[in-house]
Structure formats: C-alpha cells, structure tokens
MARDOKE-851081 format. One line per field, with one value per residue: x, y, z of N, C-alpha, C in turn; residue in three letters. Coordinates in steps of 0.1 Angstrom, whole numbers, plus 5000, padded with zeros to 4 digits. Example, Ala and Ser with C-alpha at 12.3 -4.5 7.8 and 13.67 -1.06 7.14 Angstrom:
2
nu: c(5132/5128)
nv: c(4943/4978)
nw: c(5078/5071)
cau: c(5123/5137)
cav: c(4955/4989)
caw: c(5078/5071)
cu: c(5132/5129)
cv: c(4967/5000)
cw: c(5078/5079)
r: c(ALA/SER)
END
This chain:
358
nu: c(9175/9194/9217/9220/9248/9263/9275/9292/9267/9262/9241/9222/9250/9264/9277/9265/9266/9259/9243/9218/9200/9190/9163/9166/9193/9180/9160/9174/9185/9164/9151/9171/9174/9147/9144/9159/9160/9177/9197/9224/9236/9267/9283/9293/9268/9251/9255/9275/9290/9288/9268/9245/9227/9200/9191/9206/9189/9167/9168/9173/9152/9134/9147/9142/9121/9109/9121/9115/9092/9097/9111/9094/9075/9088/9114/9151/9174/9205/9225/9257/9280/9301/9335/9325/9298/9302/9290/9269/9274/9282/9257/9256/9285/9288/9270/9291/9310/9295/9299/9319/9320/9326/9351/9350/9342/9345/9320/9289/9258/9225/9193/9177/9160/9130/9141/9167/9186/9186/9164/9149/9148/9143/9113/9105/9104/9080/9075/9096/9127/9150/9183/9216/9253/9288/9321/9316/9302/9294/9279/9281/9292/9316/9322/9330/9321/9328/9334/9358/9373/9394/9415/9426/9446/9470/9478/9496/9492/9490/9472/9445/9425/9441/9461/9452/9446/9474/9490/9470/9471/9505/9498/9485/9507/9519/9520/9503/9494/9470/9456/9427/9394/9390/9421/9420/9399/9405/9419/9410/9384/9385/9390/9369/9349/9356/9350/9324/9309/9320/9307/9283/9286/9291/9273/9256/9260/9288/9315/9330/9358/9385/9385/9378/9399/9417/9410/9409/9436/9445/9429/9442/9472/9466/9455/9450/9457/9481/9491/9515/9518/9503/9526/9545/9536/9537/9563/9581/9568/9548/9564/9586/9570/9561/9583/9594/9571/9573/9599/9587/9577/9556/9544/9552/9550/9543/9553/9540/9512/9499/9473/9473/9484/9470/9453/9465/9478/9454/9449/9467/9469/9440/9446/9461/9444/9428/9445/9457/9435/9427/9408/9390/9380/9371/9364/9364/9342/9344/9344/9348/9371/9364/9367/9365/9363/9375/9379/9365/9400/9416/9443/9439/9457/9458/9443/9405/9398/9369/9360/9331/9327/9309/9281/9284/9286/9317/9331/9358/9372/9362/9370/9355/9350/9326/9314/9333/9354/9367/9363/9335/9300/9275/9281/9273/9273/9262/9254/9254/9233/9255/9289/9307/9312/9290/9302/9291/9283/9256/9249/9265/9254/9244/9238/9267/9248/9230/9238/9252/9263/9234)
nv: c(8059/8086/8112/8138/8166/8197/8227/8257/8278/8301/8317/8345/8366/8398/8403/8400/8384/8350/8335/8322/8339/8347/8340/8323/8305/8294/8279/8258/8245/8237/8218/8199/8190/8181/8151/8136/8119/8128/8155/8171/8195/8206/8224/8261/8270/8292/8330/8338/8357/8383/8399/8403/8376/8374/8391/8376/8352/8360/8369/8341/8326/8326/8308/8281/8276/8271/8251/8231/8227/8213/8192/8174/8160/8137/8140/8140/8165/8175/8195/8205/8219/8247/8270/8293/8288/8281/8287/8273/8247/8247/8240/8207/8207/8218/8198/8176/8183/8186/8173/8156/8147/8127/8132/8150/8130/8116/8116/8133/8132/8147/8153/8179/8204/8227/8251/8279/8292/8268/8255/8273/8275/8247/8249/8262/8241/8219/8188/8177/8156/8173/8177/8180/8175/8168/8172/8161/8136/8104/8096/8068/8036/8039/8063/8099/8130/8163/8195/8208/8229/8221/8219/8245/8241/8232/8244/8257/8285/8316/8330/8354/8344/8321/8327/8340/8317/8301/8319/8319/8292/8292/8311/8294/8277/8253/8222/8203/8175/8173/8148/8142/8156/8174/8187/8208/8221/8230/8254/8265/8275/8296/8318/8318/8322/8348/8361/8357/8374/8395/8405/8406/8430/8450/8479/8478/8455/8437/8435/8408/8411/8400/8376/8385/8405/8390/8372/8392/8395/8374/8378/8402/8390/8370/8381/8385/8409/8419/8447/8471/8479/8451/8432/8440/8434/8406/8399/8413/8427/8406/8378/8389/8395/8367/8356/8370/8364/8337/8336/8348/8324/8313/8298/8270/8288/8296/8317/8312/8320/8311/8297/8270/8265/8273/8250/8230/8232/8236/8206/8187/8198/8191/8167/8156/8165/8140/8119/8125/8123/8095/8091/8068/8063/8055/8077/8113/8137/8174/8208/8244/8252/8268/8258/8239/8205/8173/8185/8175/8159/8164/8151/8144/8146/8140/8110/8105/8124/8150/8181/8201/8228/8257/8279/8306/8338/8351/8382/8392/8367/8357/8371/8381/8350/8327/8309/8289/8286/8270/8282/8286/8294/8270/8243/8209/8175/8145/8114/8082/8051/8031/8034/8055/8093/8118/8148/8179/8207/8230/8254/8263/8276/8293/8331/8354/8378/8376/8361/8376/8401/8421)
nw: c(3504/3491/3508/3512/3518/3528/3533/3545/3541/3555/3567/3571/3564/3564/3550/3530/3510/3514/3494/3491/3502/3474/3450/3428/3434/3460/3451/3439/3456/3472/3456/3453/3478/3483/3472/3491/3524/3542/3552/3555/3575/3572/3589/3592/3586/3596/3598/3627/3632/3624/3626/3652/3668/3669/3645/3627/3628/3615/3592/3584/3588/3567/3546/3561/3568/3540/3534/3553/3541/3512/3524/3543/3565/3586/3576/3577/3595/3602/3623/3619/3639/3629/3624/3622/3634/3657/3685/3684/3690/3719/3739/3740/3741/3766/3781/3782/3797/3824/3854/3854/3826/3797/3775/3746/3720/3684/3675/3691/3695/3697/3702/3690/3707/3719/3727/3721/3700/3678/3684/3679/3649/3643/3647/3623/3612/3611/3620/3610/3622/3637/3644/3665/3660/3665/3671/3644/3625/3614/3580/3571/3576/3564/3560/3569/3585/3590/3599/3595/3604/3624/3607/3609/3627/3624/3596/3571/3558/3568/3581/3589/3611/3619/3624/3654/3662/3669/3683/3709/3713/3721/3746/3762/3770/3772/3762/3728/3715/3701/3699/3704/3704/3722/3725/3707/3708/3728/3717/3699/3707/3724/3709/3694/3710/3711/3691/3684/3704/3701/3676/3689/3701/3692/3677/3659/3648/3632/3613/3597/3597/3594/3578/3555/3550/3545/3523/3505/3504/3493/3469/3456/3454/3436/3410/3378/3361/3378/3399/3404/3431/3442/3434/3445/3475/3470/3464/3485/3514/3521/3519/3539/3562/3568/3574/3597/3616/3615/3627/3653/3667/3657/3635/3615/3587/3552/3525/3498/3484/3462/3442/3440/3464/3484/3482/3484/3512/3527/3520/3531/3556/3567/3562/3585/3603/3600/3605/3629/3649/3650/3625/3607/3579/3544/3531/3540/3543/3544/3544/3551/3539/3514/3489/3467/3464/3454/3421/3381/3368/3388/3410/3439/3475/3508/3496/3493/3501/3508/3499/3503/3492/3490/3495/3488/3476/3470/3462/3460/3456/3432/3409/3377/3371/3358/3369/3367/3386/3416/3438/3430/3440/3455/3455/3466/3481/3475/3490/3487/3490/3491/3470/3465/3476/3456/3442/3432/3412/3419/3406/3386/3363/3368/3365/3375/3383/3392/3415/3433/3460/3475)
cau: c(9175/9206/9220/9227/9254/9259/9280/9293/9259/9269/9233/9224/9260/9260/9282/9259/9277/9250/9234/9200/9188/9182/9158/9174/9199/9174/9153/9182/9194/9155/9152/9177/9169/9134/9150/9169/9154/9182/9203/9233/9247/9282/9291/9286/9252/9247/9268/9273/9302/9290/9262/9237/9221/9183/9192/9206/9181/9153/9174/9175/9140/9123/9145/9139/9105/9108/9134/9107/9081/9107/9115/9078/9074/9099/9124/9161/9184/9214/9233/9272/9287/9318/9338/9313/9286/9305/9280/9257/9279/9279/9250/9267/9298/9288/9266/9298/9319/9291/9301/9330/9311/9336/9354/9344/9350/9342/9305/9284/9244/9217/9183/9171/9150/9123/9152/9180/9184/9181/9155/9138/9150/9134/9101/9100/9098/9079/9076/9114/9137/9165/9194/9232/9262/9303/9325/9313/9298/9295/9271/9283/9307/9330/9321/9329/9317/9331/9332/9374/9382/9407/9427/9436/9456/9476/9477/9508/9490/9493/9453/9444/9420/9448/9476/9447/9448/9484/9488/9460/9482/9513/9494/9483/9517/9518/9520/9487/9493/9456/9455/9418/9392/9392/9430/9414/9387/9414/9424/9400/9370/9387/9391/9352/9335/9357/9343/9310/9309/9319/9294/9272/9286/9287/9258/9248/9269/9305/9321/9344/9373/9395/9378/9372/9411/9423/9402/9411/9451/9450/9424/9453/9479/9463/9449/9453/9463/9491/9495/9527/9516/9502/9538/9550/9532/9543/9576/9587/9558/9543/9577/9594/9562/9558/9594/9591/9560/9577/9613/9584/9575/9541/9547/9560/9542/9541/9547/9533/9500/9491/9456/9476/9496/9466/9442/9473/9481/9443/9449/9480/9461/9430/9449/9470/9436/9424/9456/9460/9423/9428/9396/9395/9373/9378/9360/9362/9336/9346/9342/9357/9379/9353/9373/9352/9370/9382/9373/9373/9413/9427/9447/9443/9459/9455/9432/9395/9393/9361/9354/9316/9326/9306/9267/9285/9296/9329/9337/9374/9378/9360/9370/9354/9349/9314/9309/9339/9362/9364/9353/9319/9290/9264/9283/9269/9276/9251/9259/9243/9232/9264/9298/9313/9303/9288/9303/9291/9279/9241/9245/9271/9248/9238/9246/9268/9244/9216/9240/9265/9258/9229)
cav: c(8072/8091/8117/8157/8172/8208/8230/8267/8286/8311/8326/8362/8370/8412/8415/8398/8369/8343/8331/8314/8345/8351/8326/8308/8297/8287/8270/8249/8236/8228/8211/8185/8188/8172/8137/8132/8116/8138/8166/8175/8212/8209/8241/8275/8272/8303/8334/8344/8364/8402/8406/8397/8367/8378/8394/8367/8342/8362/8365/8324/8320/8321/8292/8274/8274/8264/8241/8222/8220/8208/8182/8169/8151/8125/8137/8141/8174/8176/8205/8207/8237/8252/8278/8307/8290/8275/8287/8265/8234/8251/8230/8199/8205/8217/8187/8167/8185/8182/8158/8153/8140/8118/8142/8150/8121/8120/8119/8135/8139/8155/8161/8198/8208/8237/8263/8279/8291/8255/8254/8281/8270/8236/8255/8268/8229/8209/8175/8173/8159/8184/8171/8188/8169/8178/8178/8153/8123/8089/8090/8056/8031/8044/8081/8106/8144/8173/8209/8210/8240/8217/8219/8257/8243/8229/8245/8269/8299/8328/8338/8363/8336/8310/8335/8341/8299/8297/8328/8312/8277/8299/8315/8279/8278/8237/8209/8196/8167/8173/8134/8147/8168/8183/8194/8210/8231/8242/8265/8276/8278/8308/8328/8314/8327/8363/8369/8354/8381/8405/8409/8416/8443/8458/8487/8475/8443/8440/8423/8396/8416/8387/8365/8396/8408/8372/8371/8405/8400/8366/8381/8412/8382/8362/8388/8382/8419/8426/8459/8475/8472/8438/8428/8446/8424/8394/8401/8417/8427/8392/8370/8393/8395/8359/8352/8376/8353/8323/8342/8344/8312/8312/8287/8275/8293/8300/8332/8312/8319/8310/8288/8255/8263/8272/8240/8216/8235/8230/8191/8184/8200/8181/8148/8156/8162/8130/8113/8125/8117/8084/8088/8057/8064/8053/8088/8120/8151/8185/8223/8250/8265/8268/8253/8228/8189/8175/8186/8163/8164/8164/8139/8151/8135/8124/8106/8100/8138/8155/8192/8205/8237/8265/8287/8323/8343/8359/8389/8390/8354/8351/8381/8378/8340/8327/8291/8278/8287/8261/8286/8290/8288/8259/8227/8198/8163/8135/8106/8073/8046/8022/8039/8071/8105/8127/8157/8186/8222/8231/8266/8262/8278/8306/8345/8365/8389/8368/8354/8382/8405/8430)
caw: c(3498/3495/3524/3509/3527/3520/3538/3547/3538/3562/3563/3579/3565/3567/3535/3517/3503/3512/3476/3492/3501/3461/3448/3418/3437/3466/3443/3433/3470/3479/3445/3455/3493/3483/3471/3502/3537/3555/3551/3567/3574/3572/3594/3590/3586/3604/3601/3634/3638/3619/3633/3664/3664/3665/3632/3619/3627/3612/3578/3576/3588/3552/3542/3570/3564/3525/3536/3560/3533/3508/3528/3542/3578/3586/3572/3589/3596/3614/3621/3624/3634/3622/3635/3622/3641/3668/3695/3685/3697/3734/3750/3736/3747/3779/3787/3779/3812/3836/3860/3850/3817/3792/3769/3730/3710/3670/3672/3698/3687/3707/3693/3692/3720/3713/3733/3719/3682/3663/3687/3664/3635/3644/3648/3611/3598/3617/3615/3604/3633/3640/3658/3661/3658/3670/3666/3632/3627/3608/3577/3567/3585/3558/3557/3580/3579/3599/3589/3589/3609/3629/3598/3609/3636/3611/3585/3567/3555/3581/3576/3601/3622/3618/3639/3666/3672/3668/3696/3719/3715/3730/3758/3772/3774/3773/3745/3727/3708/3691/3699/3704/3698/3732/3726/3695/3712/3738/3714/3689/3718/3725/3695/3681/3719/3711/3673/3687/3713/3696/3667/3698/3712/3679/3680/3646/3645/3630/3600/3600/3591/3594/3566/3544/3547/3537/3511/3496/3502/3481/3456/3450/3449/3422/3402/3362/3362/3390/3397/3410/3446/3442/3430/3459/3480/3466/3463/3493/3522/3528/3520/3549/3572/3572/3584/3610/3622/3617/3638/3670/3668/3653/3622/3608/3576/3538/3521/3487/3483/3451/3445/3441/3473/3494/3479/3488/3524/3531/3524/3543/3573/3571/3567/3599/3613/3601/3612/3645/3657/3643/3617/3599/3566/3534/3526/3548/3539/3554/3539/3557/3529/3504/3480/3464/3453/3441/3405/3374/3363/3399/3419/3453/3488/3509/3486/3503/3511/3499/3504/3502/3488/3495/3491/3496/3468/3473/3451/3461/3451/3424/3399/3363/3373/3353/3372/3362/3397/3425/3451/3429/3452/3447/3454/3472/3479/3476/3492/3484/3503/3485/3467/3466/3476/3441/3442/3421/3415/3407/3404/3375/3345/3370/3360/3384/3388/3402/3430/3434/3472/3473)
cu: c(9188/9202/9229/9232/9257/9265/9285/9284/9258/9255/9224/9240/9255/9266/9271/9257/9264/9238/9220/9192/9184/9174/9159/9179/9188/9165/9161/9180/9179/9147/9158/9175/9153/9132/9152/9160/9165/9190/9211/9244/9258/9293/9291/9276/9248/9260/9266/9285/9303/9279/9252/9227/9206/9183/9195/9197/9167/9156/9176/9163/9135/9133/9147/9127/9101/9110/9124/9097/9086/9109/9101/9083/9079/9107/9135/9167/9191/9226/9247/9276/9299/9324/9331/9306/9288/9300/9271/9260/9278/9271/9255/9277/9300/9283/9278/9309/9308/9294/9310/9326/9324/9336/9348/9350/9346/9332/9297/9270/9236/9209/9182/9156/9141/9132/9163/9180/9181/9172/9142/9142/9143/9119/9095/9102/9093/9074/9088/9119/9149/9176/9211/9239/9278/9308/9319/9305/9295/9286/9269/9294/9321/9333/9321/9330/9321/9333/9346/9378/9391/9420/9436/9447/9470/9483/9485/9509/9489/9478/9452/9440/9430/9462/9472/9445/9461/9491/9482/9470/9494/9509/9490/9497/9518/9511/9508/9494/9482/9456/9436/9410/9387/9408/9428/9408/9395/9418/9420/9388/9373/9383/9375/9342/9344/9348/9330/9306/9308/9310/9282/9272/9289/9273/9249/9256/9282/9306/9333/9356/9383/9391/9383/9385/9417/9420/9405/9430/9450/9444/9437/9467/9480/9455/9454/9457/9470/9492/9513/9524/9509/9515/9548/9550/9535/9558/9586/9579/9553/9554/9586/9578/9558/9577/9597/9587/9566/9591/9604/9576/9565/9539/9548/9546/9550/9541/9541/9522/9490/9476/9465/9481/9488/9455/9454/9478/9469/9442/9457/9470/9453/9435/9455/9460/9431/9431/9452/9447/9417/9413/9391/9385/9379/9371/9360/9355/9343/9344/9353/9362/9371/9354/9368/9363/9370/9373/9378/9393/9419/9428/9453/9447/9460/9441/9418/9390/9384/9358/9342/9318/9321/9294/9273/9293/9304/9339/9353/9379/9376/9360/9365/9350/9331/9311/9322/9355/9358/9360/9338/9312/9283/9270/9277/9271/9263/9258/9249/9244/9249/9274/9299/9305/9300/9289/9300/9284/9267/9241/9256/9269/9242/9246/9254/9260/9231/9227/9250/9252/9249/9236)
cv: c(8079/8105/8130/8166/8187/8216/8251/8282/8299/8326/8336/8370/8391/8414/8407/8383/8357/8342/8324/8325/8352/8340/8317/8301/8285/8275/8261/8238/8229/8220/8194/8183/8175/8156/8131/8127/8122/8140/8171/8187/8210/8217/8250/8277/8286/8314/8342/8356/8381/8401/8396/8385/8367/8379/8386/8356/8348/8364/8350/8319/8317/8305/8279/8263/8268/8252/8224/8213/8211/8189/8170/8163/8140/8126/8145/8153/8173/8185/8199/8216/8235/8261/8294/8307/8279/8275/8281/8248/8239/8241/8220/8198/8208/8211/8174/8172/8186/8168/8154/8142/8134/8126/8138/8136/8127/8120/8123/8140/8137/8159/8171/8199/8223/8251/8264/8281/8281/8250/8263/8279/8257/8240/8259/8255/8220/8198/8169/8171/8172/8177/8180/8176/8173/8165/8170/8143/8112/8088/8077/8050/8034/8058/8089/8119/8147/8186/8212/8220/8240/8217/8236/8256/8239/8233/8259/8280/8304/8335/8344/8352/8323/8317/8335/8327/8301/8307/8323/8300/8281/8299/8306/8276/8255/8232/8202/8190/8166/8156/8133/8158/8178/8191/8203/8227/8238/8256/8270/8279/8291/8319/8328/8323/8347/8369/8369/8370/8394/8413/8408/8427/8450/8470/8475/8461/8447/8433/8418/8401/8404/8380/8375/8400/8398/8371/8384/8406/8389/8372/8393/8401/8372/8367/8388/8397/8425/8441/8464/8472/8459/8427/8427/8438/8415/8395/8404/8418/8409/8383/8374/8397/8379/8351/8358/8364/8341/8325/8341/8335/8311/8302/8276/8281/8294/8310/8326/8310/8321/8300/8273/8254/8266/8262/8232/8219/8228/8215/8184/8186/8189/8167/8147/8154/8148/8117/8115/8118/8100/8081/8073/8058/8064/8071/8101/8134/8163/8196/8229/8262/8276/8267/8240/8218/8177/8172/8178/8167/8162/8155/8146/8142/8145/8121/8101/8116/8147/8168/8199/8214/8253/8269/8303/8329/8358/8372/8389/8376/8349/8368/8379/8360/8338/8312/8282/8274/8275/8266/8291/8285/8280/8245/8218/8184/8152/8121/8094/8063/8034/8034/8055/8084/8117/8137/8169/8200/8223/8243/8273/8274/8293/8320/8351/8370/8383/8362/8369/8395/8415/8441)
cw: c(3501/3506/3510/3518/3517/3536/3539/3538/3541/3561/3569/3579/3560/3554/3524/3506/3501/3502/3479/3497/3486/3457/3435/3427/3453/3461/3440/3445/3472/3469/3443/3470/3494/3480/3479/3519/3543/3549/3558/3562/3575/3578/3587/3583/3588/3605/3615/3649/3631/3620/3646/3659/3660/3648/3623/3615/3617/3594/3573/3582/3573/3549/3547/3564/3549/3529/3539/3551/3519/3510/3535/3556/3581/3581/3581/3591/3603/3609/3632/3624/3633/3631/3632/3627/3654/3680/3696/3688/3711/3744/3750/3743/3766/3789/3790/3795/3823/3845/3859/3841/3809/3783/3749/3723/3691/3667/3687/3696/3701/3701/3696/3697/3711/3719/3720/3704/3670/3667/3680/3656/3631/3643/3629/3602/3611/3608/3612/3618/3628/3649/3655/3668/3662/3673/3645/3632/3612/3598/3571/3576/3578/3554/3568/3578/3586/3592/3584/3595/3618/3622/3603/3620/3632/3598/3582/3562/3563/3573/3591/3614/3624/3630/3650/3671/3675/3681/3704/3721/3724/3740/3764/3778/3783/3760/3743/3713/3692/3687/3698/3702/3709/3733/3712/3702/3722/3731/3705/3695/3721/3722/3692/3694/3712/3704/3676/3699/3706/3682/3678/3702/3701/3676/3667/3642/3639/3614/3605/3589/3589/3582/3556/3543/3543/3527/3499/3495/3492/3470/3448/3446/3434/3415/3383/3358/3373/3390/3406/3429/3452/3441/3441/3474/3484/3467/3474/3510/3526/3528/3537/3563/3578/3581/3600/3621/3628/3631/3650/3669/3668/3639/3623/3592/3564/3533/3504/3492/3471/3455/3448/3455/3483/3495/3488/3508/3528/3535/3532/3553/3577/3569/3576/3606/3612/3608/3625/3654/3653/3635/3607/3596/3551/3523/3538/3540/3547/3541/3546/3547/3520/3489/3475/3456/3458/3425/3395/3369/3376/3410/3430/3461/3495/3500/3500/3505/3502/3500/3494/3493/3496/3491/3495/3481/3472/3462/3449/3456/3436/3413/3383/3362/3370/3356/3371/3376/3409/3436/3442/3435/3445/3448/3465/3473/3482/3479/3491/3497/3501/3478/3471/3469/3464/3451/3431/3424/3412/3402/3392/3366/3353/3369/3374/3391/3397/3416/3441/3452/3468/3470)
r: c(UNK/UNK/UNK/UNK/UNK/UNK/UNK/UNK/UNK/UNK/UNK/UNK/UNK/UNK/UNK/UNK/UNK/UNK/UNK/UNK/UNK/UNK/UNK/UNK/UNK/UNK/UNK/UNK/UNK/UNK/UNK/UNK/UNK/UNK/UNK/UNK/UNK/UNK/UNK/UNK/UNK/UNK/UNK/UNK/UNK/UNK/UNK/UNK/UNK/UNK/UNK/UNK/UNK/UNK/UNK/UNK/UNK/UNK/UNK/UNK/UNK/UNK/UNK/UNK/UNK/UNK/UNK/UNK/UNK/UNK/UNK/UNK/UNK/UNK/UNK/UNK/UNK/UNK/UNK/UNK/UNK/UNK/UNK/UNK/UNK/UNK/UNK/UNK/UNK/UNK/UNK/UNK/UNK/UNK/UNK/UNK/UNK/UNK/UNK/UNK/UNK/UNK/UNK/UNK/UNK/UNK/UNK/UNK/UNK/UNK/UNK/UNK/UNK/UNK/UNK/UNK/UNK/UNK/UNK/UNK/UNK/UNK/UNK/UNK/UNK/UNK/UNK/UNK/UNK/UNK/UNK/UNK/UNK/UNK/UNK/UNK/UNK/UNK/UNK/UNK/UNK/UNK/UNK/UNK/UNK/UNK/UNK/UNK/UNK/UNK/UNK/UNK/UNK/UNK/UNK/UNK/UNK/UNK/UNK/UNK/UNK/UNK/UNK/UNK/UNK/UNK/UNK/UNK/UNK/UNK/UNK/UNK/UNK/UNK/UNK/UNK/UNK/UNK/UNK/UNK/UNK/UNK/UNK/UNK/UNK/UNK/UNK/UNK/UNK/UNK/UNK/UNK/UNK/UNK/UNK/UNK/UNK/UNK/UNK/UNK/UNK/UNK/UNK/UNK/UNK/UNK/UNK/UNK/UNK/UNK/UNK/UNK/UNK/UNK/UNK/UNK/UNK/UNK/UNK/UNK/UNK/UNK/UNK/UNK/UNK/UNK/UNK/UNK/UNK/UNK/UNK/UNK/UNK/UNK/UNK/UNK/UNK/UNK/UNK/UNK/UNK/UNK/UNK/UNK/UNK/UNK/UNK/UNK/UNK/UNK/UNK/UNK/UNK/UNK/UNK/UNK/UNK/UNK/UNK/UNK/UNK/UNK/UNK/UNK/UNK/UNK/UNK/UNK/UNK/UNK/UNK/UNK/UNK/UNK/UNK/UNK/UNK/UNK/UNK/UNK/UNK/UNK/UNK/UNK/UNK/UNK/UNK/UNK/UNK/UNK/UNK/UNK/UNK/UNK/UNK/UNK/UNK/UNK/UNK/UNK/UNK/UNK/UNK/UNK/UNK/UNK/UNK/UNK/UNK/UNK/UNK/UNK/UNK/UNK/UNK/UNK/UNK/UNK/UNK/UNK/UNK/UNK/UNK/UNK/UNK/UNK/UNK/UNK/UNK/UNK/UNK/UNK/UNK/UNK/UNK/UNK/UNK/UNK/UNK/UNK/UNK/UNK/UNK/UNK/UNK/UNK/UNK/UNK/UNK/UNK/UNK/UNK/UNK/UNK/UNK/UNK/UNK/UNK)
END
C-alpha cells in the first residue's frame, strides 16, 4: 500500500492560515489518508511558535481524532518535526547526548510514549502506532524524507529566520562544516528553543513576525501592480540593505527576490544539504518553503528533489491566485510501494473563500 507524506500543516496557527481546520479541505487530506497504511508529517505539523502549546494542541485535536478513524487500527504515523515544531524533536535528541549517546545521524525513530504532546496526540487515534522521526528518515532504500529547514543554513535569501542562523553561526565563533546533522542543530537549536519560548511568555501568545514580514516584503515585490514604494523597495532599500549584510559578514545573500530566484535558491540549498550529509537517494522529499515541485513544465536540480508543498493558506503569497500558484495549499505526495514519488494538489478546484483565514 502506498506511504502519504504531507507536510507543513502548521496546525493551531494564530493567523489563521491552517486550511484543515475548514472542512472541505479536511475532508480531502482524510479522503486520501484512508488508502494509505502510513502517513508521514513532514514538519510543521504543529504551529508552535504564536501561541502556547495547550492552545495549540486543543486546535489540532479534532483532526487528530478524524485522522485516527480515517485511518482504522494498524495503521502507521510518524511525525517529523520542522523548525515550527522543533520541540517536539527534544526527547529524541536529548536521549541521543545521554551518556555520551552517538550523535544524530539521518534517521533516529522512537515510538510515542503516552507523555508529552504527541503523546496526546497519540491518545486522539488509538490503535494507530505513532512514532517521531529526526532529523528524517528512509521511506524506501531510495527515498529519503526530511522537512528541509537545514537548507536555511544555506541558503541566499536574507529571510528574517535565515539572518538569526547565520548570526548564531558567528557567535559560536568556530567553523561547522555541516558534515552532519549535529553541526546543523548547533545553530538552528538556538533560534527554534527562542521562538518556541517565546510564544509562551506571550500573555495571549505572539505571532511569528519573522514568517509573516518575509512573506509580506516578497508579496509587495512580486505584486502584478507595483506601486511607487514597492518599486522603491526593489530598486533601492533591499539591493543596498542586503550589501550592508553581506559587508558584516552574514552572506553572502541575494537582493533578487523574484519567484524564480527564491524556488532555485531553495534548491541549491537543499542539494548542499543533501550533499554535505552525504544522502544518497535517487529521490529526496522535504517541504519547508512551501513551494510545492516540481510542477508539470519544470526542470528542476538537482534533479531527485521533491518538495511536499504546503496545507496553510497564505494571503501575502497568494494574491488573486485561484489554485493555479505553487504555494496553493493542498499538495501531497504519494509514494508507492515501486517508482516515483506522485506529486500533486487535491485542493486545486477549491474556492478561496472556503480555505482563506477566519
């Protein structure tokens, strides 16, 4: 039976974004969920960086609970976190330094105990194993999943969360190869416990300003109507703010940031990361961006490289956009037990207004 991967759901997000809590699009995901003997989150499962976690968990209980029945007794889950739900690698990773335990490699699985948030999440399907996964893992000897947020160490767009790695990498103040995925976590473990922290100490939780200002400077850059201070922008403000950057040695970066120029940064990245940790698949899944491909018509490289897409709809990204954008929410990959990984969107034919934020 094929294996449904499915990636940055991001669900108790505070703006809204998250499309499964409407129920077309839920009805879609546990429509093809019910096919599959296991299902694998992809990262950011969980958004858990605008607001407290209680809160969030009790916003992704209901489709837990569908999810479970959906899926019927014996069948698989395995959650990967990303860097929105990077606290939920923690036990994991901290089982891995006891003892002076043998460092992260490319698969690390650990079934889910009745403790601990996917310990309640496990609760709302039983009968379903649960297990979490980190940094990735192997759904075929030639497939390898990870969520991709090692690509921001990498990677040439100056995105707000992409400066707070690239700053943290400085203040170590010593050379990381990123030969592994412990020279990896040295410098985004940081940044992922702050954001995580900090949507606690929020009275009412926080928003992930960082996401949400990235998302609103490229939407004013690639806007089909420029306006004079969109132009402005472009032209002058980001070209001479990114040399700055690059002058204190935080780069090197990109002041283009068109779509082509932040799809193909994305891919460079993630083939450095697949490079460096010497991955060897003739296919690699990841998310992350929430740039969903490659779509029919495009010859992407490194060739092999699949990204999930996304379940979040993004008003800044997707202006006037009716299904036909590669960040529309609703893609999925199905992987069979033999060839290639199917990539595609279900939520294509659905209206705006049924996915778009309360």
């Amino acid at each position: 039976m094929p294996t449904l991967v499915v990636s940055d759901l991001h669900l108790g997000s505070a703006l809204g974004g998250d499309v499964l809590r409407h129920e077309p699009a839920r009805e879609r995901l546990l429509a093809e969920a019910a096919g599959c003997e296991r299902v694998v989150f992809l990262g950011d499962l969980l958004e858990l960086r605008e607001q407290p976690l209680s809160v969030v968990l009790e916003a992704a209980y209901p489709f837990f609970e569908a999810l479970g029945e959906a899926l019927g007794r014996g069948a698989e889950v395995i959650v990967v976190p990303g860097n929105h739900d990077h606290q939920l690698a923690a036990p994991l990773i901290e089982e891995r330094r006891l003892d002076g335990g043998e460092p992260l490699g490319l698969e690390q699985r650990r079934p889910v105990g009745s403790d601990g948030p996917l310990g309640a999440i496990a609760r709302r399907m039983p009968g379903v194993e649960v297990s979490l996964a980190y940094p990735g893992l192997w759904l075929r000897e030639d497939v390898y999943a990870t969520h991709g947020h090692y690509l921001d160490c990498h990677i040439a767009v100056p995105r707000v969360e992409v400066l707070g790695i690239h700053a943290t990498r400085r203040l170590l103040r010593r050379e990381l190869e990123f030969a592994a995925p412990a020279d990896y976590e040295a410098v985004i473990a940081p940044l992922y416990a702050f954001t995580y922290q900090l949507a606690h100490a929020a009275a009412h939780g926080g928003r992930s300003v960082a996401s949400d200002l990235s998302a609103r400077v490229w939407a004013r850059l690639n806007s089909h109507r420029p306006s004079l201070g969109s132009r402005a922008l472009a032209g002058a403000v980001i070209p001479a703010t990114v040399a700055a950057l690059n002058r204190l040695g935080l780069g090197p970066f990109t002041s283009d940031l068109s779509g082509a120029s932040l799809r193909d940064a994305g891919l460079r990245a993630m083939g450095e990361v697949v490079r460096r940790l010497g991955i060897e698949a003739e296919h690699v899944l990841f998310g992350h961006t929430h740039r969903a491909g490659p779509l029919p018509g495009e010859d992407w490289w490194p060739a092999g490289l699949v990204n999930t897409g996304s379940w979040v709809y993004e008003p800044a990204v997707l202006p006037g956009a009716r299904g036909d954008s590669p960040y529309w929410p609703g893609t999925l990959v199905r992987l069979p037990e033999r060839g290639a990984p199917e990539l595609r969107n279900v939520l294509r034919d659905v209206a705006p207004e049924e996915l778009r934020p309360w």
